[in-house]
N, C-alpha and C positions, 0 to 999 in steps of 0.2 A: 433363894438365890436370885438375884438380880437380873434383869432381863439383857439381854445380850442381843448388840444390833452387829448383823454381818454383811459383807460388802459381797455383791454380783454381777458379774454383769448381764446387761438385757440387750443392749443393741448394737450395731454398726452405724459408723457413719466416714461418709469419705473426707479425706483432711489432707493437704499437702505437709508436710513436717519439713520443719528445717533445724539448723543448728542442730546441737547432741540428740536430741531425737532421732533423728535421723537412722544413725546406722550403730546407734544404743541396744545394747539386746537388754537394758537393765528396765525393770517393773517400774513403771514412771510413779508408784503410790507408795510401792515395799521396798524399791532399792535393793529387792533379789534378784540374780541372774532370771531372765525367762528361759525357759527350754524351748528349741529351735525345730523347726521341723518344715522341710522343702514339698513341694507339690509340684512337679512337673504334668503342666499343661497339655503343651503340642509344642514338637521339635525340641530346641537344645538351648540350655542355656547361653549356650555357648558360641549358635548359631546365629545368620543373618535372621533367620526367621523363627521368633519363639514366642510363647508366652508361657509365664513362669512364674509362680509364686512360694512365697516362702514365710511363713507366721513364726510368732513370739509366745508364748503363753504363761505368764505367770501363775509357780507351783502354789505358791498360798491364795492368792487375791482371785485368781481365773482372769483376771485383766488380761487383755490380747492385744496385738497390732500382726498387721500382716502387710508384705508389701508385693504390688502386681507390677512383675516388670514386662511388658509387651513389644516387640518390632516385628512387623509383617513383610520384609522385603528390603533392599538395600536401599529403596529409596526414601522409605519409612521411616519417621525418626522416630527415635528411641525413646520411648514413655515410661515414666514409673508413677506409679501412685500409692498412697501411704492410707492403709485404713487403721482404724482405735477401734477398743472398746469403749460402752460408756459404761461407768459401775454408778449402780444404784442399791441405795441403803435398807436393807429391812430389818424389822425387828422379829429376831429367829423365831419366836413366840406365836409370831404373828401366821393367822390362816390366809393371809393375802399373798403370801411367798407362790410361786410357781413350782408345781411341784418337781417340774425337769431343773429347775435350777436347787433346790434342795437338795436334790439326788446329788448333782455335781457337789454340791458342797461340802456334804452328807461322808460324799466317798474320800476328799481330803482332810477334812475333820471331826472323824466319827466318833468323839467322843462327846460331842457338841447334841447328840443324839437325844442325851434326856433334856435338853433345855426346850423342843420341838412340843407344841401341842399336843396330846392326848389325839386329838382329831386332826391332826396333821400327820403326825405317826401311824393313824389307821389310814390315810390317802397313801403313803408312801409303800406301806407292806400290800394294799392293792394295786397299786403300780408295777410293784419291782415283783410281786409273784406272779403279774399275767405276763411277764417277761420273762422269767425264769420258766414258770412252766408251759409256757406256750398255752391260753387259756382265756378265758372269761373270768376275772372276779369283780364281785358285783356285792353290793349292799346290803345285808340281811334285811332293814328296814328302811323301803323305797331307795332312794338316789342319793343319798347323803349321811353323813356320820350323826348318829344320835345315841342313846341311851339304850340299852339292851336290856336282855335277859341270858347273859353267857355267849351269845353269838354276833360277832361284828361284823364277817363277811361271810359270801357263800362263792368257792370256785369249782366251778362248772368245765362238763367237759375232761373230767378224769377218767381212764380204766373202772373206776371205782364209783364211777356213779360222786354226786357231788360233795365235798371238803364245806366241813364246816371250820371257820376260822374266827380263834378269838385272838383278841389285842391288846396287848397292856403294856403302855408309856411307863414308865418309872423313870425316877428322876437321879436315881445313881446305878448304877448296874450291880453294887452289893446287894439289892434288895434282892431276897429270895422269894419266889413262888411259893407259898406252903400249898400244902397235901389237896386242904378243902376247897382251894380253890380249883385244882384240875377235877376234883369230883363235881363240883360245878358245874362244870365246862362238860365232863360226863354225862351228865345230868341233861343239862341244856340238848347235847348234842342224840340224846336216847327219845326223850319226845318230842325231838322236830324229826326223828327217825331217818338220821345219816346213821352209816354207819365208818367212819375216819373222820380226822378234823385235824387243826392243826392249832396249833398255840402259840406264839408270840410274844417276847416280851423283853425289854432293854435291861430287865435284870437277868436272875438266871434260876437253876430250878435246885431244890431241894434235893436229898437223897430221897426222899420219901415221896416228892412229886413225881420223881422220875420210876421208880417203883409201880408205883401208881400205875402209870402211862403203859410200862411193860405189862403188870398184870390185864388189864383194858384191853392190851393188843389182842393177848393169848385169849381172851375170850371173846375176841372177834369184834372187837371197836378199837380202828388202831388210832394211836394218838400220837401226831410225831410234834418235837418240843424243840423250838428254834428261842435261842438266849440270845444276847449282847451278842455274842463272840458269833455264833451262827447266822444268825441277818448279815450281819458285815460280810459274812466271806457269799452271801446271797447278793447283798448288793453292790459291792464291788466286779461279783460276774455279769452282771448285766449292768452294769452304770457303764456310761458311752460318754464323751462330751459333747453330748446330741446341739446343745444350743451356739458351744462355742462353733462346731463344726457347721450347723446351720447358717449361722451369720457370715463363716466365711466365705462359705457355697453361694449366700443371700448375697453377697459383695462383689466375689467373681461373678456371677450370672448377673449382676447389673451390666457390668463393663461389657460381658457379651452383645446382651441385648441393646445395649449402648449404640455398639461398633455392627450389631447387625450380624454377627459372625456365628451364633450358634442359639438355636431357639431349643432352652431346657426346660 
């Protein structure tokens, strides 16, 4: 399959907008509506004295504009100001993506899931499981993704003493898991002597993997089995839009510190 470049954005900047810009709620790239969403500051919109903002955010692109409307007193004049997003191109393939923007992308277009690196995929399921389980997971070997023998991560800091965890990208989600490979992964997880682990994988499991995994439990190695369909409902619960909402916070707290008004 061909490699597929996707559009993100990474930054803020401040910009005065005129013409249809303006008071456009339309994705200045997609020509989709954005969805709206108000932030009240301090005081009232509505009031002499407020400051007030309210953002854009486009559903497919993540492209943003937010607009900061402020007046401090009646003799104040009335300011507004117009922030963008910038969108910047990667190639989905690519290990240089950020992993906080992957995640956002990740969670509107999760079928895009098998086109992600192998070792981009094992960054992501270590991110979004020290989120999900409130935890440490950390690298079976040293600091970074390599080559294994059945184990990809290790999460620490369980009831259970620590999860061995394997990973495996595939590139369509029909691909099944067979049997030998969770005996593997049994394997692996029996002489580094954990006793639980978890499995991973953008396809999904066999009847006979999943067999497996139950038998393993009841003898006291439990094995729990997260496919395509399970990550997703994993990382849709903790995907946040940490960077869109960062750069706006990034934006507003300029203006503050600007005006002297609030040291965050």
């Amino acid at each position: 399959m061909a490699s597929k470049t996707i559009t993100l954005y990474s930054e803020a900047i401040s910009d005065k907008w005129f013409g249809q810009w303006k008071d456009n709620p339309v994705c200045y790239y997609c020509g989709l509506l954005c969805e709206k969403n108000s932030h009240l500051w301090t005081g009232n919109a509505n009031a002499v004295d407020h400051i007030y903002g309210r953002s854009y955010r486009c559903p497919k692109c993540g492209w943003w504009r937010l607009e900061h409307h402020q007046r401090l007193g009646l003799m104040d004049p009335f300011s507004r100001t117009y922030y963008r997003g910038i969108l910047k191109k990667f190639d989905i393939k690519s290990d240089r993506i950020p992993i906080e923007l992957l995640r956002d992308y990740l969670n509107t277009r999760y079928d895009d899931i098998h086109l992600i690196s192998p070792s981009q995929f094992e960054h992501i399921v270590r991110d979004v499981f020290s989120d999900f389980y409130q935890c440490e997971v950390k690298y079976f070997k040293g600091k970074t993704y390599s080559r294994d023998g059945g184990i990809d991560l290790i999460m620490l800091q369980t009831e259970k003493g620590p999860k061995a965890i394997q990973v495996k990208r595939r590139s369509y989600s029909e691909k099944g898991e067979p049997v030998n490979i969770i005996r593997e992964f049994l394997g692996a997880i029996f002489l580094q002597n954990y006793k639980c682990g978890i499995f991973v994988t953008t396809g999904h499991f066999t009847k006979y993997s999943e067999r497996t995994a139950i038998t393993a439990s009841e003898k006291g190695v439990k094995i729990e089995l997260v496919d395509v369909r399970g990550f997703k409902e994993i990382l849709n619960e903790t995907c946040q839009a940490t960077t869109f909402i960062n750069a706006y916070l990034g934006a507003i707290r300029e203006l503050y510190q600007k005006n002297s008004m609030l040291d965050l």
